[in-house]
C-alpha positions in Angstrom: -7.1 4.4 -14.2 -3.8 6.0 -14.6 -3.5 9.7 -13.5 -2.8 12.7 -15.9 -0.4 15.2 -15.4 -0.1 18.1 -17.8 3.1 20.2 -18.5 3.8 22.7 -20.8 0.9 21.3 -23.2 2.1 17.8 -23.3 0.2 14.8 -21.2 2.0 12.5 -19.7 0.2 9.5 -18.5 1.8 7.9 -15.3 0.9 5.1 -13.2 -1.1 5.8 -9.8 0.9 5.3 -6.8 -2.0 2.9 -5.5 -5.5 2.0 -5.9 -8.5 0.3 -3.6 -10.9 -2.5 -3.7 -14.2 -1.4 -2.6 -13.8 -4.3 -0.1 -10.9 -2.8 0.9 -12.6 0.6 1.0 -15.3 -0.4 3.0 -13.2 -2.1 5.5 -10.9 0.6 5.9 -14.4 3.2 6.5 -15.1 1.0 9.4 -11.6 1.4 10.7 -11.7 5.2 10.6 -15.0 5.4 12.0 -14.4 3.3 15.0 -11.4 6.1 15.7 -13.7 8.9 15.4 -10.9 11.2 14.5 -11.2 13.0 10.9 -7.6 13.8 10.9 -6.5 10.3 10.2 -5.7 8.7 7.4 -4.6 5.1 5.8 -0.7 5.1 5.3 0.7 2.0 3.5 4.6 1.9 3.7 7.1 -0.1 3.2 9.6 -1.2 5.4 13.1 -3.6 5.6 12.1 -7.5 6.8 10.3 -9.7 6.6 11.6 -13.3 4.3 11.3 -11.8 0.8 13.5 -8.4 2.0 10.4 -5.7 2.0 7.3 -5.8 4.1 4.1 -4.3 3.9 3.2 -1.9 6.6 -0.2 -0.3 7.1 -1.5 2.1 9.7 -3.9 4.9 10.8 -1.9 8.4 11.0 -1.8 12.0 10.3 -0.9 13.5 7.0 2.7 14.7 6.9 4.4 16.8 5.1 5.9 14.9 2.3 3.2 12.3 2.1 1.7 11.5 -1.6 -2.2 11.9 -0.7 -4.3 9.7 -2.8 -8.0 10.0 -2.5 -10.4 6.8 -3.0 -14.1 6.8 -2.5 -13.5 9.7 0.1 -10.9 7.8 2.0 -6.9 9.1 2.6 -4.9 7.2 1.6 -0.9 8.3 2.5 2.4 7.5 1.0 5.8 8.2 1.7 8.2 9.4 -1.2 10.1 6.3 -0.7 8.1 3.4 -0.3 5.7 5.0 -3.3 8.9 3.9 -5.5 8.0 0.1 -4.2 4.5 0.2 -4.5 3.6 2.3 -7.7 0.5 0.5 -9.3 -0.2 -1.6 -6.4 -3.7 -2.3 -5.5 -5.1 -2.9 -1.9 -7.4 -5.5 -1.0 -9.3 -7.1 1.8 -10.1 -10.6 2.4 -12.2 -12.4 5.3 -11.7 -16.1 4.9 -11.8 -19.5 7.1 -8.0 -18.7 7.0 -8.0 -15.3 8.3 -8.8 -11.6 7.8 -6.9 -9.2 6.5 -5.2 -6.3 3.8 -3.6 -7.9 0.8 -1.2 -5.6 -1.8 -1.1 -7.0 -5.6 2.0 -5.2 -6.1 3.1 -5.1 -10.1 6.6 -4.6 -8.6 7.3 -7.7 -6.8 9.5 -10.6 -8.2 9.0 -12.7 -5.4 7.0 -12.6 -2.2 6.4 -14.7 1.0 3.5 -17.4 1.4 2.3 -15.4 3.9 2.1 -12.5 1.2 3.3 -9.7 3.7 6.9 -9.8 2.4 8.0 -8.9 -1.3 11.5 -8.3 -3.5 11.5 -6.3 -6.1 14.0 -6.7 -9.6 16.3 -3.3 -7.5 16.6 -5.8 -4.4 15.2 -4.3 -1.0 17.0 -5.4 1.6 17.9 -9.0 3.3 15.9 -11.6 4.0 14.9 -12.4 7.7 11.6 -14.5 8.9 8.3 -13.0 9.0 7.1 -15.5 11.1 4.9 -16.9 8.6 6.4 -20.4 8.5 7.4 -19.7 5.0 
């Protein structure tokens, strides 16, 4: 669902920054609640690595000041200006396979990305490519 913003009586429609799974949701609930600290929040970011030139970065952290807030579901979800530029309309999942646990990002932006799926390019560039470690 793309989000609404209204100025001077026109509507633009522009593309959310990022969305959730509810699997991804529900993961991310248990995460906050085993911190017990209502002051946190789930910050995706992107950062320089990784074999495709971007990675994906996710933590538990404090709001600050220039973060993008998203809410989902009653979760915080927190972006920087910058890496909101490399993951506008991205949507977060969560898998739990015989291969492994963990966050996935179907990112609309990416030309290319790792095997392991933790590393991405967009059509701009984003930086040079080093191992992720993924054997990729």
């Amino acid at each position: 669902m793309a989000d609404i913003i209204t100025n001077f009586d026109q509507q633009v429609e522009t593309t959310p920054v990022v969305a959730m799974t509810e699997v991804a949701a529900i993961k991310v609930r248990e995460l906050l609640d085993a911190e017990n600290d209502p002051a946190l929040a789930l910050r995706v970011f992107v950062a320089g690595g990784g074999c495709s030139g971007l990675q994906y970065q996710m933590a538990l952290t404090e709001v600050e000041d220039d973060d993008l807030i998203i809410e989902h579901d009653g979760i915080r979800v927190l972006v920087d200006p910058m890496s909101a530029e490399y993951i506008r309309g991205s949507i977060i999942d969560y898998h739990d396979g015989l291969m492994g646990a963990g966050f996935t990002v179907d990112n609309p932006n990416a030309v290319s990305s790792c095997g392991c799926g933790h590393s991405f390019r967009t059509a701009d560039g984003g930086g040079d490519a080093h191992s992720c470690g993924c054997g990729h």
